[in-house]
N, C-alpha and C positions, 0 to 999 in steps of 0.2 A: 560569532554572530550568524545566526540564521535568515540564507538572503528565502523571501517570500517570491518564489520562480512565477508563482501563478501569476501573481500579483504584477510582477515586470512585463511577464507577456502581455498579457491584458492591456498596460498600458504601450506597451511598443506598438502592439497592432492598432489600437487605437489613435495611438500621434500617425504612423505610417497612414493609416487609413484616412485621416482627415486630410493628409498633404494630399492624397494620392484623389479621392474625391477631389479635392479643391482644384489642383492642378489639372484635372479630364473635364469640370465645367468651367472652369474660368481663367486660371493663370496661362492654359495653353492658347486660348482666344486673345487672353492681351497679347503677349507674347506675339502671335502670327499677323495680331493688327498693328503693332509695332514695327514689323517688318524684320522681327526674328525669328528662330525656326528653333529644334529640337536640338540645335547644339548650345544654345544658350539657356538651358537649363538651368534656374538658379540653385544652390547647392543645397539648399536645405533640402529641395526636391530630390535632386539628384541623389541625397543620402537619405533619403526617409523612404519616398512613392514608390521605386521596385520591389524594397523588401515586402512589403503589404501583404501580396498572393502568398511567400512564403510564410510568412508570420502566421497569417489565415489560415491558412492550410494544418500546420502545428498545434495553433490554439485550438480547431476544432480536435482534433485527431486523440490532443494531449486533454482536452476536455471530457471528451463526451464517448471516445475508442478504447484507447488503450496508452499507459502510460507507464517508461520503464521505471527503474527503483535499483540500485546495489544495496546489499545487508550489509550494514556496519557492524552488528553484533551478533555472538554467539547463541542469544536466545531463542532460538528456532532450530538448532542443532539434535538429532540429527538430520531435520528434511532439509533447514539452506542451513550454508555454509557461510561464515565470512567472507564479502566477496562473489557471491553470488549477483547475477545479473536478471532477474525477475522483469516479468511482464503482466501487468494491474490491468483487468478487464474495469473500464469505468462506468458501462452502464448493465452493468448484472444486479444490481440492485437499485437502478434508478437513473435517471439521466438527472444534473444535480448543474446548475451555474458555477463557473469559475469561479476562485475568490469565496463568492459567499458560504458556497455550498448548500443552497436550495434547490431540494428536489421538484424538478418540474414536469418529469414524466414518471411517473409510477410501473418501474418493468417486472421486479422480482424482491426478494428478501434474502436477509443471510440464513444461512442453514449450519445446525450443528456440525464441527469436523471443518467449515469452511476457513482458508487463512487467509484474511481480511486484512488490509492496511488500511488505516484511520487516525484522529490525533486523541490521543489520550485526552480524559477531563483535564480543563487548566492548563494544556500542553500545545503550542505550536507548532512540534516535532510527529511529524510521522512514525508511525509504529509497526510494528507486522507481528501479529498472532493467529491462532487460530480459538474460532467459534467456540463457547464450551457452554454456554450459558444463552438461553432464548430471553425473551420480555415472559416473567411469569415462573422462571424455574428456580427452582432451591439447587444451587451448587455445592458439593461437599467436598473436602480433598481429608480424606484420615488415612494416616501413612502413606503418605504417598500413592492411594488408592482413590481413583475418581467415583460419586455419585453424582447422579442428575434426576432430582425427583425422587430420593432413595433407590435406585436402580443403579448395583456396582457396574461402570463400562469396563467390560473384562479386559484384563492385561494379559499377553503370552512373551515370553522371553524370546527374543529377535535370535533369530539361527544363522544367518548370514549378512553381519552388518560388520565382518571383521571382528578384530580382538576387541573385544568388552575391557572400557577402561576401569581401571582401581578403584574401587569407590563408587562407582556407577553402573546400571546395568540398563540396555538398550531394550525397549519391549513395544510389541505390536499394541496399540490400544484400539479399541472398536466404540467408536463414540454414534451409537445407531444407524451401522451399518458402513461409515465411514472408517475402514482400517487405515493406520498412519504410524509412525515412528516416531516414542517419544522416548526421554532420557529420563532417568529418576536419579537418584542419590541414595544409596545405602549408607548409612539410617536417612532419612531424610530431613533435612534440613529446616527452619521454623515452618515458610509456609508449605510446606507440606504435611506437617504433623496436622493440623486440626485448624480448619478453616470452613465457617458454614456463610454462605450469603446467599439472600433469595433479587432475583434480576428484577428492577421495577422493569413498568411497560415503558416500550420505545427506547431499553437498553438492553445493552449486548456484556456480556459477560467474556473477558478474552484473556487465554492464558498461553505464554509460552510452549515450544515441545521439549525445551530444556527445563524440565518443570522446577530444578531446584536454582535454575541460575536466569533467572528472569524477572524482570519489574513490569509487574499485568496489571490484569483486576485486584488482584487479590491486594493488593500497594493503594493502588489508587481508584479502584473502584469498578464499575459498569462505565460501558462506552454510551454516551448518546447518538441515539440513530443520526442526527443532522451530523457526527464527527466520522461518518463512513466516510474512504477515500474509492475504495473499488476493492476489484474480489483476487488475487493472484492467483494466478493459473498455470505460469511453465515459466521453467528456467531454459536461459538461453545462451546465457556463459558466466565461466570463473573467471573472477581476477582479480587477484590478493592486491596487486599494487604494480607501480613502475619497477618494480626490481623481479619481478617473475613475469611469465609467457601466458597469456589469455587461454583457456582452455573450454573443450565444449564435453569432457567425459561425463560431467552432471545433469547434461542438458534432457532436459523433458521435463511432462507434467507432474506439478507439485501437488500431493496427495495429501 
């Protein structure tokens, strides 16, 4: 079950905030006309009206700043990892309400090469790919060879990314001007043989950099602009799980 975090916040700070209001104009006035003081706090207060400031302080920060993320899957490999500890600029593309997700400040747009976290069509679940496809572009993937607008984005075989696994080979791709590390499959695998889609407007086209081991656009389709989450920009730590040691060798910006 997928708990909805935004959703919880929203409402914590919102009960906290009501107590915490109510109690600074009125509960502390009876309270002192009754002839009690700050130790007879009734508990609901007591456990709701100090968290508020924190709450606050979270909700905007987790809102409208920056908000972290762990990768659960290997679709992003080689830029994150498994385990991976990411950090989601949330107003690179817009300052957007909680919950809803309505944009209400207009700051920027996504850009080809960029990896965006957003919820897929029909999906709840947060995702993280990168940009491949604008509102207006013809995407082509033939052999594992990208177009955009009939323009091959050139691939050069990766010189130091360690051993090249079996079956796979690691390659620089330049998606205009944006160089980045992605993974193919020799031969490659369905969607990468022959896939053509043109992005309507107000959608974003997004594919894995595991291109043969990933569930994108090409599955389920173009992103709508309102399913944008924010833009990821650096990693800040490893950590597979409770049975290994948190590590920072990965740490910096994600390309």
């Amino acid at each position: 079950m997928n708990i909805d975090f935004p959703l919880v916040l929203v409402v914590l700070t919102a009960i906290s905030g009501v107590v915490w209001l109510l109690d600074k104009l009125v509960l502390r006035k009876i309270r002192h006309n009754n002839g009690g003081d700050d130790a007879t706090v009734p508990f609901y207060v007591e456990f709701t009206a100090p968290f508020f400031p924190v709450l606050l302080v979270v909700l905007i920060l987790r809102s409208f700043i920056v908000e972290p993320f762990q990768i659960p899957s290997g679709s992003m490999i080689p830029t994150l990892r498994i385990g991976d500890f990411i950090l989601v600029n949330k107003f690179a593309y817009g300052l957007r309400l909680p919950v809803l997700g309505t944009k209400v400040v207009d700051i920027g747009e996504p850009q080809r090469g960029d990896v965006m976290v957003f919820f897929p069509p029909d999906d709840d679940r947060y995702f993280i790919k990168r940009v491949i496809g604008l509102p207006g572009d013809e995407v082509q993937i033939l052999d594992n060879n990208l177009y955009v607008n009939g323009t091959k984005m050139p691939q050069t075989l990766a010189g130091n990314v360690g051993e090249q696994e079996l079956g796979y080979r690691t390659m620089e791709e330049n998606l205009d001007g944006v160089v980045h590390l992605m993974r193919k499959r020799i031969p490659p695998t369905a969607f990468g043989r022959n896939v053509t889609r043109v992005v309507p407007e107000g959608h974003y086209f997004m594919m894995g950099d595991n291109r043969d081991n990933s569930y994108d656009s090409r599955a389920w389709g173009p992103v709508p602009e309102q399913n944008i989450v924010g833009k990821a920009f650096v990693v800040w730590m490893h950590w597979e799980g409770l049975l290994s040691l948190p590590g920072f060798d990965g740490a910096g910006k994600i390309h």
